[in-house]
N, C-alpha and C positions, 0 to 999 in steps of 0.2 A: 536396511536398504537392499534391494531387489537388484543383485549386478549382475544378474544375467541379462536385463534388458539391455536395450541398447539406446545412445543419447539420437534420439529424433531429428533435433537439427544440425546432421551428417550424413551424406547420400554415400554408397558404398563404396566410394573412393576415396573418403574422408572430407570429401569438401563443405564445408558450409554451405544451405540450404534454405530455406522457405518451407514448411510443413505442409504436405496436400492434404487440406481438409476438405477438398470437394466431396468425399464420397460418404462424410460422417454423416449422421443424422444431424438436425436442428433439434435442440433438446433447451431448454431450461438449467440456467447456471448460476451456482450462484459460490462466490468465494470473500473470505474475512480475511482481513491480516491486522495485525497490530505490530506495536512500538510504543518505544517512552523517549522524553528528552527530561534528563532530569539538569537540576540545574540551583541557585542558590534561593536559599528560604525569602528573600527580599525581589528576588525577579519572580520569583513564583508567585509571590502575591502583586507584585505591578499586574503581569496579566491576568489576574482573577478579577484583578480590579478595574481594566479598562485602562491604567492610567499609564499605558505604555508610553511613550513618544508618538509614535505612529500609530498612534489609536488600538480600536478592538483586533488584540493579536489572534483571536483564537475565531475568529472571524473572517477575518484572512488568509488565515491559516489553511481554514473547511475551505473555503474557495478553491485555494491553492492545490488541495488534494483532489479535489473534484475533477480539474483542469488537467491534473498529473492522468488522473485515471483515463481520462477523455484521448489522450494526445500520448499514449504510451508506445502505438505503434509507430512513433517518430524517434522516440527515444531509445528504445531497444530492436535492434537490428531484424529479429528475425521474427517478430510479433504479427500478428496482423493486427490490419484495421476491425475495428468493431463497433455493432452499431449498441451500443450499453443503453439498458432499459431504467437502470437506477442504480444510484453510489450514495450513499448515505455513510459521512465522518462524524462520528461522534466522538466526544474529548470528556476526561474522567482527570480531576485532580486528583493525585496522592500525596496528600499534603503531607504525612509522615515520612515520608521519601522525597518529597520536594521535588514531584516532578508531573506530569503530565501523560498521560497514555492516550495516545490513536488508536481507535479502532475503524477501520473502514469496510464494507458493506460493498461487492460491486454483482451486480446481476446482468443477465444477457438471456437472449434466445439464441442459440448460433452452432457455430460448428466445432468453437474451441472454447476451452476456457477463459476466465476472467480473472486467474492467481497474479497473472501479470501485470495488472490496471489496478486489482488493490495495494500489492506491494509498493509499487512505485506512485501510489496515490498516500497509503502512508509516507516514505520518504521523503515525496514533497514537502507533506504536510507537518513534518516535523522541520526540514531543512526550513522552510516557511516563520516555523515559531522561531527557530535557534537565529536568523537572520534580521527578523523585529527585534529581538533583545541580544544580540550584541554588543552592543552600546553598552550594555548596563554587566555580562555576564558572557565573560566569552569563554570560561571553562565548561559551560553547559555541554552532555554528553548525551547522545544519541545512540539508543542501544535495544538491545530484540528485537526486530525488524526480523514478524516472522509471518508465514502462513500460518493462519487459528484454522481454517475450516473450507472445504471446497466440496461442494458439490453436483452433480448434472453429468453429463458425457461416459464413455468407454469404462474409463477408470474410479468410477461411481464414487463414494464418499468420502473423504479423510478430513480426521479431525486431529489435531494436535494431542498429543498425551499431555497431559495435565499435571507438572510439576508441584 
């Protein structure tokens, strides 16, 4: 990590801020993030199988993330509003691990990024699954909740290194 920069949203008297992205260009964005909620061999196949209580979890769940992406500048303080062109969650069982991976997809035209509408669109979308199956499974654990890939604007591409 690069500690010479400095953290953006702080104006040079240390206060808390809003980022002026008036003067960025409009560019093309696009950022990933993922997570898993792993959880017991028996809840993991209720929602493979539909046959949750509350019906299709993993259905709700996409909703749930999609809405998180949508409405993230309400949730984090210093975000802007954004007009996002497409959020695409897609859900991966690992059934050898008994758990479930988010991946989410958010894009934009604009002046800032969109790392912030996919993280907290996976969170959702996991807090989403973990809150359908509690009922059945309340040690379920919510874990890697990370940026996979960002790119468009100033600070041009980053992709995760690959474990």
């Amino acid at each position: 990590m690069n500690r010479s920069r400095k953290l953006s949203h702080f104006d040079g008297s240390g206060r808390a801020h809003m980022v002026n992205v008036g003067d960025k260009p409009e560019t093309h964005r696009v950022a990933r993030a993922g997570g898993t909620i792993r959880m017991a061999s028996s809840t993991l196949k209720l929602v493979l199988a539909g046959g949750a209580k509350k019906g299709d979890v993993l259905g709700v769940a996409r909703v749930a993330a999609i809405q998180a992406a949508k409405r993230t500048a309400e949730l984090i303080p210093l975000c802007h509003f954004l007009g996002l062109t497409r959020v695409a969650a897609e859900f991966t069982a690992e059934k050898r691990r008994s758990a479930i991976r988010l991946v989410v997809t958010v894009e934009t035209i604009g002046r800032t990024g969109v790392e912030m509408e996919a993280l907290a669109a996976v969170s959702v979308g996991l807090l989403t699954i973990y809150d359908m199956c509690k009922a059945v499974d309340r040690a379920m654990i919510i874990e890697d909740i990370k940026l996979l890939e960002k790119s468009g604007g100033r600070s041009g591409h980053f992709r995760v290194a690959q474990a």
